[in-house]
matplotlib code that plots the C-alpha trace (Angstrom):
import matplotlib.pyplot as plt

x = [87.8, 91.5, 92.6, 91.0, 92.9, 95.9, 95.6, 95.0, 98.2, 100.6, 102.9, 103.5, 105.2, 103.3, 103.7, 100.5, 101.6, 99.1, 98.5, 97.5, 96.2, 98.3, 96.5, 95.6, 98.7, 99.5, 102.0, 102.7, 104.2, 107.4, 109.7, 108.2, 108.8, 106.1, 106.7, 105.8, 104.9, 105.2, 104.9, 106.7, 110.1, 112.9, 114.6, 114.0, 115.3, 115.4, 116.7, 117.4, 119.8, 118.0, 114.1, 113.4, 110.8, 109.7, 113.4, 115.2, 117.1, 117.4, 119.6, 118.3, 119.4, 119.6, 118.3, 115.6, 115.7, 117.9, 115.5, 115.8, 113.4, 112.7, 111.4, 109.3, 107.6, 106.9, 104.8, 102.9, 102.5, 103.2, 106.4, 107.9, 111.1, 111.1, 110.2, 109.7, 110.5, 110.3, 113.5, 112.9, 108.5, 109.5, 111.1, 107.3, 103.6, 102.1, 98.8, 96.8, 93.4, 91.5, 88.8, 91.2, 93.7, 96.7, 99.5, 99.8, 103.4, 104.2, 106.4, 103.5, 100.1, 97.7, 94.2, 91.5, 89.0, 87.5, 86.1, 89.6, 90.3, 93.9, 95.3, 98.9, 101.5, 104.6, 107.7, 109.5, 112.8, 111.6, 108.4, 104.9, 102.8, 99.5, 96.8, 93.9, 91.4, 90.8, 87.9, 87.9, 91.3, 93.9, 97.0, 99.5, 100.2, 102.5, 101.2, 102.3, 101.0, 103.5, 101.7, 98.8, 97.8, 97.2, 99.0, 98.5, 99.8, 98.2, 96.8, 94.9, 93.1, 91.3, 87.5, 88.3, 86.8, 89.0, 88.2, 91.3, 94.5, 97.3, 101.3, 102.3, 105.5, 107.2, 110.4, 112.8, 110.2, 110.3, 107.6, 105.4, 101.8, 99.2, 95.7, 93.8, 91.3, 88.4, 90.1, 87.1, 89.4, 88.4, 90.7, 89.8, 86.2, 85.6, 85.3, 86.9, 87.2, 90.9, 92.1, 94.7, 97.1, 99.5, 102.6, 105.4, 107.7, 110.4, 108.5, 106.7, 110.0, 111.0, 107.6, 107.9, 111.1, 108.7, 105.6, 103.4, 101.2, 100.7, 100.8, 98.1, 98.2, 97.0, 93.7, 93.4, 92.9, 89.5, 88.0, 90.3, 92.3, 95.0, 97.4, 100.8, 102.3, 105.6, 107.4, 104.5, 103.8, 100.3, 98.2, 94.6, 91.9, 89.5, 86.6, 86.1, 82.5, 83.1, 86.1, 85.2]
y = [38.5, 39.7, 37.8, 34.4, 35.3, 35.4, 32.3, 30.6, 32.3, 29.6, 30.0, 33.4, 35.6, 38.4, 40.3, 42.4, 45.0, 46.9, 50.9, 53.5, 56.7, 60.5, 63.5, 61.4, 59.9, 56.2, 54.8, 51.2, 48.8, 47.3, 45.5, 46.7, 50.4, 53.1, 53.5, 56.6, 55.3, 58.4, 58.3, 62.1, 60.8, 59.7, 58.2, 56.9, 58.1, 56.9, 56.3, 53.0, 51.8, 49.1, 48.3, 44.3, 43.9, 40.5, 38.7, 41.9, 44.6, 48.0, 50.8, 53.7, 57.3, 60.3, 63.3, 63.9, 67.3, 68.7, 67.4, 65.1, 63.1, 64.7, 68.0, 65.5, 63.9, 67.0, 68.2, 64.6, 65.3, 61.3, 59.5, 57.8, 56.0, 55.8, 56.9, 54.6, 56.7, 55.3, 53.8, 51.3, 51.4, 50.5, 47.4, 45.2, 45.6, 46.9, 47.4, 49.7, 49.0, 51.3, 48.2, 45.6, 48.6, 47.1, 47.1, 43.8, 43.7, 41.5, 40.3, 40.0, 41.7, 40.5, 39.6, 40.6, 39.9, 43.1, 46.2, 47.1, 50.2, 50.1, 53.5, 53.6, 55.9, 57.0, 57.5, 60.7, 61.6, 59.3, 59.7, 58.8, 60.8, 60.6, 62.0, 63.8, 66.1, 70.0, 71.7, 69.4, 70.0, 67.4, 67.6, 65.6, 65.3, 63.6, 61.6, 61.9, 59.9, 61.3, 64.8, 66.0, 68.6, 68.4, 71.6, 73.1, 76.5, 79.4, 80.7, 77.4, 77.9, 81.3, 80.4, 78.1, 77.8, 79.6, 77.0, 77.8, 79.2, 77.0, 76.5, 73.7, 71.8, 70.2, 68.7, 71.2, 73.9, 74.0, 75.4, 78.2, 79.5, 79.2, 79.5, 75.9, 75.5, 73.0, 71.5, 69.8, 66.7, 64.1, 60.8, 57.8, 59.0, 59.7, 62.7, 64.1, 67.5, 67.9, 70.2, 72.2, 74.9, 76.8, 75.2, 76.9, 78.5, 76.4, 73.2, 74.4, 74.6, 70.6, 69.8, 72.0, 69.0, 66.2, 68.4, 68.4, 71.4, 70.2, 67.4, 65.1, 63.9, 61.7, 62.6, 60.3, 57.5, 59.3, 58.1, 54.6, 51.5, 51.2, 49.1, 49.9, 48.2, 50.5, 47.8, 47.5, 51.5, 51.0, 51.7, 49.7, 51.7, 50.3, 52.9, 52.7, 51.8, 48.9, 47.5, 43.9]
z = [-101.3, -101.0, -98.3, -100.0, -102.4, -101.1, -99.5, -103.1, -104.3, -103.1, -105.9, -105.6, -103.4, -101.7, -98.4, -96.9, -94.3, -92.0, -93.3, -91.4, -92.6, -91.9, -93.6, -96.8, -97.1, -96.8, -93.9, -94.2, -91.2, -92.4, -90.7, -87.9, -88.9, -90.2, -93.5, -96.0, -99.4, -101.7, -105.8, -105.6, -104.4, -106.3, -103.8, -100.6, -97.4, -93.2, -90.2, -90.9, -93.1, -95.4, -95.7, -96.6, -99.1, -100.8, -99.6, -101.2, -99.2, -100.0, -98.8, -98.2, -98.6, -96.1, -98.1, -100.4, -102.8, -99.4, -97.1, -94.2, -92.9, -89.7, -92.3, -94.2, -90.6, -89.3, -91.9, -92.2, -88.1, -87.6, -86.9, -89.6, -89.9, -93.9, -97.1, -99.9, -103.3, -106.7, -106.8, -104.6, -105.8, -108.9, -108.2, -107.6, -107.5, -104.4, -104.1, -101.9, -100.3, -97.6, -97.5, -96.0, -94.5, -96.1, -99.0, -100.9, -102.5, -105.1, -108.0, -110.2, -111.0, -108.1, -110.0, -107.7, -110.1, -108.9, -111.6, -112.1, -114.7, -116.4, -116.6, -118.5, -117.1, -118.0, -115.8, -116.5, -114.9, -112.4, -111.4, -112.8, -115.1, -115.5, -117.7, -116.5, -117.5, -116.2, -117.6, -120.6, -121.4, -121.4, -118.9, -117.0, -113.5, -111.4, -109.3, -105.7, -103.1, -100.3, -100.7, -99.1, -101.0, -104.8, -106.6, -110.2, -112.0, -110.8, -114.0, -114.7, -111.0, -112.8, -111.6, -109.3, -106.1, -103.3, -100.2, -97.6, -97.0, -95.5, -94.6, -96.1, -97.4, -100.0, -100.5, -102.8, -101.7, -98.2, -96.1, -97.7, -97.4, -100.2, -101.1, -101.4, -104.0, -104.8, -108.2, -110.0, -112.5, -114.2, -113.7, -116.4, -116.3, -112.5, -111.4, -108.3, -106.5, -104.7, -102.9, -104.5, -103.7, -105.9, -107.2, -105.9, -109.0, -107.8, -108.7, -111.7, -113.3, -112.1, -113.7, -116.8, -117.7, -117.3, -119.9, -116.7, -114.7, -111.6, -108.9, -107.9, -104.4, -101.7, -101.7, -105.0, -102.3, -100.9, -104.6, -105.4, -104.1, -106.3, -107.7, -108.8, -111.6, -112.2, -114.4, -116.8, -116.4, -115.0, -112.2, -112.0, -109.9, -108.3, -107.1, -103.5, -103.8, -105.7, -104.4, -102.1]

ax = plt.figure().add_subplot(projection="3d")
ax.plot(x, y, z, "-o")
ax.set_aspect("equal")
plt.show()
């Protein structure tokens, strides 16, 4: 279905680039490099200078919250060569599919014609935002697809399953050691059980600017193939059992 598609879409430009899978998270061949594609950056960082996406070149930075990128690939346990962040994510439609095992990039929203759900974000001090539901409550998120763990306050993990204990990292928290929990959430009516560990104090504050508890991460793509409509703020998910 997609790859009909694309050869329909003469008109338009679109690029499809091979993914491969590390710890939830999403690494996509570009220009021949392994790529990390994560929601939770600001800006993109590697050991290349400039990444080429849809006839467009874009520089690319060193550091990301005071990490480099040899901190950020040893904690994903892969090589990578770049991150992609949200300055450069924002700048086309890319969409994400586990079926096919690529990205689609394009200028435009890529019509499927799959059981698509429209979920509006917002972008807040540059990164997305996204509504979900915790024990019935309302709450926001950021959405970070270059994380492996999902991570909420502690006091709103009162009840919650204790599954694990781990060392894990995040960029502006370093490396620390935290319980994991089985987070029950409902996303736009599906619900989903994460794993979740504690957000560090360091990051609560950084999410306490943009009104949000916690951080949803990679493990969104277990439930969804997405696509990412930053210039329109939207996301459309498609549930993996569904999607063709």
């Amino acid at each position: 279905m997609i790859d009909q598609y694309l050869k329909e879409q003469n008109g338009e430009i679109m690029e499809k680039y091979s993914i491969s899978v590390a710890e939830s998270r999403i690494v996509a061949i570009m220009n021949g490099q392994r790529v990390l594609i994560s929601t939770g950056a600001t800006v993109s960082i590697g050991e290349i200078p400039e990444i080429k996406i849809l006839g467009q070149s874009y520089k690319l930075e060193n550091r990301l919250q005071g990490a480099d990128l040899n901190s950020i690939r040893d904690s994903l346990k892969t090589d990578i060569k770049a991150l992609l962040g949200m300055d450069i994510l924002t700048k086309f439609v890319f969409y994400v599919s586990h079926g096919i095992q690529a990205i689609i990039c394009s200028d435009y929203f890529i019509n499927f014609k799959e059981n698509m759900h429209e979920l509006p974000i917002s972008i807040e001090l540059g990164l997305p935002v996204i509504d979900v539901k915790i024990a019935g409550l309302d709450m926001k998120m950021v959405l970070d697809t270059g994380s492996k763990w999902s991570y909420l306050q502690e006091d709103l993990l009162t009840g919650v399953k204790n599954i694990n204990i781990q060392e894990t990292y995040y960029p502006g928290a370093g490396s620390f050691i935290t319980d994991i929990y089985d987070l029950p959430l409902d996303l736009k009516g599906k619900d989903m059980n994460v794993p979740a560990g504690v957000l560090p104090e360091v990051l609560k504050r950084e999410l306490a600017a943009r009104d949000c508890v916690g951080i949803l991460g990679a493990d969104i793509f277990r439930y969804f193939n997405i696509q990412f409509n930053f210039k329109n703020s939207t996301i459309w998910l498609v549930e993996k059992g569904k999607a063709r």
